[in-house]
C-alpha positions in Angstrom: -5.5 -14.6 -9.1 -6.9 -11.9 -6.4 -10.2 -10.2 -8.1 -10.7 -6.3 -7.8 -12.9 -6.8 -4.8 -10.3 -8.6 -2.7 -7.6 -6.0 -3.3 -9.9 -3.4 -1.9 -10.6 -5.9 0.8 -6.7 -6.0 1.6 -6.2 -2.3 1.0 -9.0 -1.9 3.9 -7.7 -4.4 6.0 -4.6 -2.6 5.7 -5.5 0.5 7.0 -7.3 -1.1 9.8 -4.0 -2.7 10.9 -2.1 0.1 10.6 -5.2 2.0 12.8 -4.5 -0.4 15.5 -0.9 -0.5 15.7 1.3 1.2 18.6 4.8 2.7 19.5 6.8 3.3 16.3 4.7 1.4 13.6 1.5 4.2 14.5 4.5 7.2 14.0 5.4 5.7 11.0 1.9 5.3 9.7 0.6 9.2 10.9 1.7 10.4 7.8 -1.0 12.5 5.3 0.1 11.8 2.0 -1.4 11.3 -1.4 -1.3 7.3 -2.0 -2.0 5.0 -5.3 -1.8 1.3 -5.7 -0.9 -0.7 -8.8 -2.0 -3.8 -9.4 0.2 -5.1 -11.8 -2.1 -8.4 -12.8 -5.3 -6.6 -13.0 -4.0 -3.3 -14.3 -5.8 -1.4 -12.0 -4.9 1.1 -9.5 -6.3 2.4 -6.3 -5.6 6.1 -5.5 -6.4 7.7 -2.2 -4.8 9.1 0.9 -2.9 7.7 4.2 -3.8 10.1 6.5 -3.2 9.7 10.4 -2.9 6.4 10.4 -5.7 5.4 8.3 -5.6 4.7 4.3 -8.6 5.6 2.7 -9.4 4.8 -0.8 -11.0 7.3 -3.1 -11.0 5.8 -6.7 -10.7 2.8 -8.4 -9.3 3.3 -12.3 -8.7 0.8 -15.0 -4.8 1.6 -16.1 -1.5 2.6 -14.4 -2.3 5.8 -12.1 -3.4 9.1 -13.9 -1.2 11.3 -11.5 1.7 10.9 -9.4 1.1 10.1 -5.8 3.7 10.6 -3.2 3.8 7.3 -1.8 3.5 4.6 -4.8 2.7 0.8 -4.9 2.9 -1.4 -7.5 2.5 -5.0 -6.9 0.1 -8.3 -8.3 -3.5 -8.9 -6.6 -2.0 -12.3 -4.5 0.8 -10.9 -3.5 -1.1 -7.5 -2.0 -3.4 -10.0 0.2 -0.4 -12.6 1.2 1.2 -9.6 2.5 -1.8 -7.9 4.7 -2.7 -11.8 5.7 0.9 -12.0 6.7 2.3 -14.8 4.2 4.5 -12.7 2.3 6.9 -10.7 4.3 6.7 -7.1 2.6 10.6 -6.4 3.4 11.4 -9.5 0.9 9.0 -9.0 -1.6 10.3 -5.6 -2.0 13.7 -6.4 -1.8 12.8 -9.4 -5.0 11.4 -6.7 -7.0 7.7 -8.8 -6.3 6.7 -5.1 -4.9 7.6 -1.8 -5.8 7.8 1.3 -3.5 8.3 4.9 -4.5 8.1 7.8 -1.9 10.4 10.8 -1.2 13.5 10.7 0.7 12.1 11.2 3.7 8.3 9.2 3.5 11.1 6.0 2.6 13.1 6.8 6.1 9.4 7.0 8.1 8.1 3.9 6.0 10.7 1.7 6.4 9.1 1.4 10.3 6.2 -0.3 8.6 8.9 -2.8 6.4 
């Protein structure tokens, strides 16, 4: 089971990816939108932003998040690192129910890009 420590490892390399990327992956990741991500296994969540490109993590709370982001993850520790290490295709896992994604309409149509 992935500990606290390499969640926030995947969550930065994450957002270091997704700083490098090109062409219609970077569009799709320029959003600026409030963020949080549930691990399921740990009950713990990470809340922060996605803004240009870049996901930055503010908080750390014990529990399901306190307030609603706009774009919402829920997923277990090893599943969140076999998908930024690139064993677990996200599109898949989603589609399983592994990995839950909530977003607006439109976030969904500029996300899937990323899927």
């Amino acid at each position: 089971m992935a500990t606290t420590q390499e969640c926030r490892g995947a969550l930065d390399r994450l957002s270091d990816n997704l700083a490098k990327a090109d062409g219609d992956v970077r569009s799709a990741a320029a959003l600026d939108r409030s963020l949080s991500c549930h691990i399921t296994d740990l009950d713990v969540t990470f809340t922060g932003r996605m803004d240009n490109g870049r996901i930055e993590v503010t908080d750390t709370t014990q529990g399901p998040p306190r307030e609603k982001a706009q774009i919402r993850l829920a997923m277990a520790g090893d599943d969140l690192v076999a998908m930024v290490d690139g064993s677990l295709n996200f599109a898949k896992a989603w589609a399983s129910g592994r990995v839950r994604l909530e977003a607006g309409f439109r976030d969904l149509l500029r996300l899937r890009t990323l899927l």
